[in-house]
DRENDO-1510 file (C-alpha; in Angstrom, 1 decimal, always signed):
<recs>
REC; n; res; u; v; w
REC; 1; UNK; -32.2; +89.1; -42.0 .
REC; 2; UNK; -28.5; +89.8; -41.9 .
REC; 3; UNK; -28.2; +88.1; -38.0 .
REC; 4; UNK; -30.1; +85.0; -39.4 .
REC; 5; UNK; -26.6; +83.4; -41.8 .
REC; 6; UNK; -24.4; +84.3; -38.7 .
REC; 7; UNK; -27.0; +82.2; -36.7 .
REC; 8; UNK; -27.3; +79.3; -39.2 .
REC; 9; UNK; -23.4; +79.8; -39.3 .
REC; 10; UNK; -22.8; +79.2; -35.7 .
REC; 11; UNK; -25.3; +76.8; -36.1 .
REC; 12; UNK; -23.1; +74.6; -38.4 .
REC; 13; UNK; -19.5; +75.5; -36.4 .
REC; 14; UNK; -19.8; +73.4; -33.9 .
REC; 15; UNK; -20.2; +70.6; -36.2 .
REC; 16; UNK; -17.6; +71.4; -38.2 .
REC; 17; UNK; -15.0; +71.7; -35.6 .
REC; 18; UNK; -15.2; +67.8; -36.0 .
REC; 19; UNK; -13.2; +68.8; -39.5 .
REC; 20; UNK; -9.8; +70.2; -38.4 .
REC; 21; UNK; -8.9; +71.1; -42.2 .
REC; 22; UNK; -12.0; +72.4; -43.2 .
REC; 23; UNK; -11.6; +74.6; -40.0 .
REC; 24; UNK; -8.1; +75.6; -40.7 .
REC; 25; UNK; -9.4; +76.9; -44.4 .
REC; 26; UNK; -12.2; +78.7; -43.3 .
REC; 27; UNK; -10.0; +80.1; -40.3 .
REC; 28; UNK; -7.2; +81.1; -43.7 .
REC; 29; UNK; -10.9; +82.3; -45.9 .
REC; 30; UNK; -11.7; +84.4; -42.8 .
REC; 31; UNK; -8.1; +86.0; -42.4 .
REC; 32; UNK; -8.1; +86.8; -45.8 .
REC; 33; UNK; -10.9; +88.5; -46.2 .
REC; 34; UNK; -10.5; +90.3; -43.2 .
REC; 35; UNK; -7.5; +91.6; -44.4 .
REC; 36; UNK; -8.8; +92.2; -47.7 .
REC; 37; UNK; -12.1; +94.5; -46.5 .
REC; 38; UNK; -9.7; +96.3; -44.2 .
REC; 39; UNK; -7.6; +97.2; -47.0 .
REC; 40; UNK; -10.7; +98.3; -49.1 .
REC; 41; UNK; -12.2; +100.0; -46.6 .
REC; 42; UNK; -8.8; +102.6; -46.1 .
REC; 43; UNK; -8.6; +103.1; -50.0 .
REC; 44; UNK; -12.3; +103.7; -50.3 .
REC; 45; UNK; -15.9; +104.5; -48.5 .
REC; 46; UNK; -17.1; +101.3; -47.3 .
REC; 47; UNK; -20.8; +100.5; -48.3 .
REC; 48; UNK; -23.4; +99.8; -45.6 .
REC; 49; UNK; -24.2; +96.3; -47.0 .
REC; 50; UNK; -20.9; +95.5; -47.9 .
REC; 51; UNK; -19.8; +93.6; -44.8 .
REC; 52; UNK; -22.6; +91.8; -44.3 .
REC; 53; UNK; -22.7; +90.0; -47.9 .
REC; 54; UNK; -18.9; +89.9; -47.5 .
REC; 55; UNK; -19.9; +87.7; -44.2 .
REC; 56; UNK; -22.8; +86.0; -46.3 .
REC; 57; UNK; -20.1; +84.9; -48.9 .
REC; 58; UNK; -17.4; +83.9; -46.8 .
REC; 59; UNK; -20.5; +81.6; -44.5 .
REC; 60; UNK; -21.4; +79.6; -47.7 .
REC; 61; UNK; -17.8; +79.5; -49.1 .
REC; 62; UNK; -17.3; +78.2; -45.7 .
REC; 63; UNK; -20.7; +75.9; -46.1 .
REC; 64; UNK; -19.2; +74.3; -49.2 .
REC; 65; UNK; -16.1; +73.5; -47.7 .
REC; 66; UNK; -17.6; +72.0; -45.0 .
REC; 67; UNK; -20.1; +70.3; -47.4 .
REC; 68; UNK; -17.1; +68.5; -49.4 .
REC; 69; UNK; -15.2; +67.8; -46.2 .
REC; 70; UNK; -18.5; +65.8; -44.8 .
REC; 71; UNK; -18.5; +64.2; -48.0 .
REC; 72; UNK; -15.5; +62.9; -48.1 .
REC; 73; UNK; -15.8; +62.4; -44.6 .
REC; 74; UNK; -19.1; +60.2; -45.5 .
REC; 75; UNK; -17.1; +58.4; -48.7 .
REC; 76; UNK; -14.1; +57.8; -46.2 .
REC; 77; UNK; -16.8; +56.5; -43.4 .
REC; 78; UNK; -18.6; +54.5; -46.4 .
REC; 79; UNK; -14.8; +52.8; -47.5 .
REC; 80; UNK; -13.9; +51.9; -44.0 .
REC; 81; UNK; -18.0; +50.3; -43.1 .
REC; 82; UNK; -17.2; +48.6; -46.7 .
REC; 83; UNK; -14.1; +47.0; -45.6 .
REC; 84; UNK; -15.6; +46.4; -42.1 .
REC; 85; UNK; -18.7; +44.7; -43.5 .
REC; 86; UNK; -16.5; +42.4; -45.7 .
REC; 87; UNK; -14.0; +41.6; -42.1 .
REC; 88; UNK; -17.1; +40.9; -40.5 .
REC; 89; UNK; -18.4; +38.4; -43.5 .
REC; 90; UNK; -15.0; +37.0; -43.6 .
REC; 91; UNK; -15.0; +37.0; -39.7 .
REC; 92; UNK; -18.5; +35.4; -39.8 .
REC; 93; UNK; -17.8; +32.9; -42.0 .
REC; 94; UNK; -14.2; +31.6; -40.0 .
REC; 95; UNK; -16.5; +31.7; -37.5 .
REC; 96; UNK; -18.8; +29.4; -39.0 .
REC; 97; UNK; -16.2; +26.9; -39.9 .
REC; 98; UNK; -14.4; +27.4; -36.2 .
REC; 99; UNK; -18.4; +26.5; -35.2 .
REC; 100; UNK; -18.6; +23.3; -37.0 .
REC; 101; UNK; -15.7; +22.3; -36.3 .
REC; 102; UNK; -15.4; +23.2; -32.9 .
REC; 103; UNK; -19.3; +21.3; -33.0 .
REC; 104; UNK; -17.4; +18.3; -34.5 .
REC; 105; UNK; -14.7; +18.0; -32.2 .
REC; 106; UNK; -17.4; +18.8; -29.5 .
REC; 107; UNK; -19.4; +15.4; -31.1 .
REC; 108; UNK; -16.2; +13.5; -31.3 .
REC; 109; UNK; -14.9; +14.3; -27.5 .
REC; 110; UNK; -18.5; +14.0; -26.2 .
REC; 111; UNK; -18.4; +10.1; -28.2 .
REC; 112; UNK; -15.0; +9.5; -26.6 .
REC; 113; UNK; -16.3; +10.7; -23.5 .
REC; 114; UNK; -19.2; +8.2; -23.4 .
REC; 115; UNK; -16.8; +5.5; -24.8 .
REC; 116; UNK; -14.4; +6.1; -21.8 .
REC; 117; UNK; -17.3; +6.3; -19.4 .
REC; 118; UNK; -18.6; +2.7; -20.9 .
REC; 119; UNK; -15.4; +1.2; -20.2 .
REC; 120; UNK; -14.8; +2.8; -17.6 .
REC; 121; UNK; -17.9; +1.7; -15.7 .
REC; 122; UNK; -17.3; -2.0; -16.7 .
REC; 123; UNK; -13.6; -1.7; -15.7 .
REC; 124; UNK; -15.1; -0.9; -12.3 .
REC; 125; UNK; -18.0; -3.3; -12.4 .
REC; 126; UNK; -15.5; -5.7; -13.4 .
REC; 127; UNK; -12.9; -4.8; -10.9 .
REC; 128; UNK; -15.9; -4.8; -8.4 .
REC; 129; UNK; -16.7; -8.2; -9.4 .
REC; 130; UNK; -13.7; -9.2; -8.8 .
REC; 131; UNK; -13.0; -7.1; -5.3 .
REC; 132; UNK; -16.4; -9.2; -4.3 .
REC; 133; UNK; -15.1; -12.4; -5.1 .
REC; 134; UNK; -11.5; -12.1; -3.6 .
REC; 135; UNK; -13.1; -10.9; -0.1 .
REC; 136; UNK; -15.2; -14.1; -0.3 .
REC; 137; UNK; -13.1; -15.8; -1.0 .
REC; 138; UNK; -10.7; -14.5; +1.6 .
REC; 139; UNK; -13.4; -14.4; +4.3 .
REC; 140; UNK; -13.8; -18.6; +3.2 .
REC; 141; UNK; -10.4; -19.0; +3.5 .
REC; 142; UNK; -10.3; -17.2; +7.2 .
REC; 143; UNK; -13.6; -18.7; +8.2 .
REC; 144; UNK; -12.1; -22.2; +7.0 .
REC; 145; UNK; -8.7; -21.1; +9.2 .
REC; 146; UNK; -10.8; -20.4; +12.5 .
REC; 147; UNK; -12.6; -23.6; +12.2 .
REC; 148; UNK; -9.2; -25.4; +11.5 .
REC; 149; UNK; -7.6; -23.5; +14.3 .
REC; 150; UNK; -10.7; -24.5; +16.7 .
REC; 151; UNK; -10.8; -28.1; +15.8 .
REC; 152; UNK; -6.8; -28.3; +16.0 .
REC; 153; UNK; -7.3; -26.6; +19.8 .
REC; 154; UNK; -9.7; -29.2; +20.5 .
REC; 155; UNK; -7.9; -32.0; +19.5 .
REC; 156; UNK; -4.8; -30.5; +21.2 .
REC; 157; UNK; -6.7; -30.4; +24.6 .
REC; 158; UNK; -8.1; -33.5; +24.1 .
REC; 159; UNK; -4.7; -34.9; +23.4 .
REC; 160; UNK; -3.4; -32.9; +26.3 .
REC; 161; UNK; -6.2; -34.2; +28.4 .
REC; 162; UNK; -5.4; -37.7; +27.2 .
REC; 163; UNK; -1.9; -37.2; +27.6 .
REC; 164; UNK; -2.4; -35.2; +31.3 .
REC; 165; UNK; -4.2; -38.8; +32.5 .
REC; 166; UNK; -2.0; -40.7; +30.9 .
REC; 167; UNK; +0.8; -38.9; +32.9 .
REC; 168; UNK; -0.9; -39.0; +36.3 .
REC; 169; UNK; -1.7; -43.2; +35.6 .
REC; 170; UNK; +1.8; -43.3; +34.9 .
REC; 171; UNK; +2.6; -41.3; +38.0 .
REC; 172; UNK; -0.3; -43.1; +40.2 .
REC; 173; UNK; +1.7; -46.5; +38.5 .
REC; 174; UNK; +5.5; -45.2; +39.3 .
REC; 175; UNK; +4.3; -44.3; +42.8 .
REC; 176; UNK; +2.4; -47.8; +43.4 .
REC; 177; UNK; +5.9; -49.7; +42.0 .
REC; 178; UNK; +8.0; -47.6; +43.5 .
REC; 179; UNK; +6.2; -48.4; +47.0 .
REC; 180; UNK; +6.5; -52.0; +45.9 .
REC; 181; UNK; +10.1; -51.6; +45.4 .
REC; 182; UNK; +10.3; -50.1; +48.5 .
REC; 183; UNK; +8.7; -53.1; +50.4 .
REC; 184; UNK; +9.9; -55.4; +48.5 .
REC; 185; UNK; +13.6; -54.1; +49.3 .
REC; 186; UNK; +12.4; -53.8; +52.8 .
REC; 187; UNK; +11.3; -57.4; +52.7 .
REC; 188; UNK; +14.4; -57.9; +50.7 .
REC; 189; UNK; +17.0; -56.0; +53.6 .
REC; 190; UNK; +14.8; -57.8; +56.1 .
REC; 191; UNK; +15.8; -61.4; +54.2 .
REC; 192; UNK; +19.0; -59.9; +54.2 .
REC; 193; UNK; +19.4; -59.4; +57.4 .
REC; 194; UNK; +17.7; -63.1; +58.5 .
REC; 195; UNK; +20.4; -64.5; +56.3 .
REC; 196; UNK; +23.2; -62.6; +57.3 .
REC; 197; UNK; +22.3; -63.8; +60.6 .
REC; 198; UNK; +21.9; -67.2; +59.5 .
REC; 199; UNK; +25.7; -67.0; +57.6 .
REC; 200; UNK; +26.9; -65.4; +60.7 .
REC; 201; UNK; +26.1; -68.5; +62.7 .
REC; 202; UNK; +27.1; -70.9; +60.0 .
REC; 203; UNK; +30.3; -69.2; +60.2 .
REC; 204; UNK; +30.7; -69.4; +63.4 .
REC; 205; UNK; +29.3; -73.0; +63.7 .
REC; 206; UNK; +32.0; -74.0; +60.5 .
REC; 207; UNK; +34.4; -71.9; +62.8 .
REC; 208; UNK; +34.0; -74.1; +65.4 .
REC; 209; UNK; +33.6; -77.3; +63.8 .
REC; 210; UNK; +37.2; -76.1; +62.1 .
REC; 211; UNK; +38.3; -75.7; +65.5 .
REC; 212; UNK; +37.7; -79.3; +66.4 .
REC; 213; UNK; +38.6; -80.4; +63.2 .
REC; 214; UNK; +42.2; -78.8; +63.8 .
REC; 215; UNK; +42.3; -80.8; +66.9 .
REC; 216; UNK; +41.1; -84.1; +65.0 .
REC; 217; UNK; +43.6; -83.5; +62.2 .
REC; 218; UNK; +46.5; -84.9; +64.6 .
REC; 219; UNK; +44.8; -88.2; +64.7 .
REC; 220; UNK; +44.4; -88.4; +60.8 .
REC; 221; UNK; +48.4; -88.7; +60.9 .
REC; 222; UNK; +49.7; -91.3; +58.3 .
REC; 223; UNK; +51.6; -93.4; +60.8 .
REC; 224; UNK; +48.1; -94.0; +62.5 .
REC; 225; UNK; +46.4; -94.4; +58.7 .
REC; 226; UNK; +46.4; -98.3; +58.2 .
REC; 227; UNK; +46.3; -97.5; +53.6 .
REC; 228; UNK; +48.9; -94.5; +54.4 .
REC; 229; UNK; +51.5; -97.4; +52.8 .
REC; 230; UNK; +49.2; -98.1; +49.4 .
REC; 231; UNK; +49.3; -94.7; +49.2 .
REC; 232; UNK; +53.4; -94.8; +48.9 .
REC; 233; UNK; +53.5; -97.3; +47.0 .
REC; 234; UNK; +54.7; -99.3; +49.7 .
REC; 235; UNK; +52.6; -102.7; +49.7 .
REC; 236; UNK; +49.4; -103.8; +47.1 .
REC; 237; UNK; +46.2; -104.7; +47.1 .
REC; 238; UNK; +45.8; -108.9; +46.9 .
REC; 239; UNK; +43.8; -110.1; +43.8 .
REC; 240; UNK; +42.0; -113.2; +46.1 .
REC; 241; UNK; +38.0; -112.8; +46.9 .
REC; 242; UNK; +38.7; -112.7; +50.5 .
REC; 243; UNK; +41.6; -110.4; +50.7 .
REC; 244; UNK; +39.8; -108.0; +48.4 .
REC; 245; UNK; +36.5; -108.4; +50.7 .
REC; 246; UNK; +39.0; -107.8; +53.5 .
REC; 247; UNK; +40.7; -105.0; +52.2 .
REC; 248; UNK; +37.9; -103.1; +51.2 .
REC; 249; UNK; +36.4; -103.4; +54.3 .
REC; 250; UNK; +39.4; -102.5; +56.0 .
REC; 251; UNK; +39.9; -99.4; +53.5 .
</recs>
């Protein structure tokens, strides 16, 4: 019976060593009363029980300090959840509004989004559109190039062709006048020749004739000339029928 408080005691220590100040008061109780039964013990016979419900007092002393420190522990712990539950309500509701907002911005973006991603797609399908038509358009363009090109080559061989027979009738005609030329100049020195043999004899023939003509001259003199005198002046012509028959048959 008096080993069963110490046990409860130690039973409650350990808790209470969570209480510094409670701890430290029991620890000043304890010192006290130590000091105090020593002191009464000297001056007088000490009684058998007197210890034991000295320990008995000092445990509930120390019980009811330990009692009102866990109560205001509990009141302290009560404030502070207080407080916390009212953060955690003011913190709920912030959250809340962060929520719906954050939900409406959320909406907004997400409406933006798809409004973007509209136009965006028929910026592309547009720009596709477009992209298609240009390379038809381009591939027309080459495909009408090509064929222009080909036709162009054609008619530029064919012209060459035309031109390349045209040159060789041209050369075929150049060759066939220039051997014309050629016989007819041969035909031409040959004449040539004939005549120059022909004025070479004429020549000499007129060189001859000259000749004898030099030797003629001397009888051509005007003393042997019967009209040498009307051709002075020295006698005239006679105006009858019959001189004038004479005289011109004379002359």
């Amino acid at each position: 019976a008096i080993l069963a408080p110490l046990v409860a005691s130690a039973d409650i220590l350990p808790h209470a060593a969570c209480f510094p100040e409670a701890m430290a008061s029991n620890n000043r109780t304890r010192s006290a009363s130590s000091r105090f039964s020593r002191s009464k013990l000297i001056q007088e016979e000490p009684h058998g029980f007197d210890q034991p419900a000295e320990v008995i007092r000092q445990m509930r002393k120390d019980i009811q300090n330990l009692k009102a420190a866990f109560r205001a522990e509990q009141e302290q712990r009560a404030l502070e959840v207080t407080e916390l539950k009212e953060e955690i309500c003011d913190l709920k509701e912030q959250v809340d509004k962060l929520s719906k907002d954050h939900h409406a911005t959320k909406f907004r973006m997400q409406q933006e989004i798809d409004l973007l991603g509209c136009q965006k797609n028929s910026g592309v399908e547009d720009l596709r559109r477009a992209l298609k038509k240009s390379v038809e358009q381009l591939n027309q363009i080459i495909q009408d190039e090509i064929r222009d090109r080909q036709n162009e080559a054609s008619l530029i061989k064919s012209r060459a062709a035309n031109e390349k027979s045209e040159r060789e009738t041209d050369v075929e005609k150049l060759q066939k006048e220039l051997e014309d030329h050629k016989d007819a100049f041969n035909v031409f020195r040959d004449i040539n020749i004939t005549f120059k043999g022909h004025i070479n004899h004429d020549i000499e023939m007129i060189v001859g004739l000259l000749k004898e003509v030099g030797k003629t001259k001397q009888c051509l003199h005007d003393d042997h000339l019967e009209c040498a005198k009307y051709w002075k002046g020295e006698g005239s012509l006679s105006t009858t029928k019959g001189a004038g028959a004479h005289d011109h048959q004379h002359s």
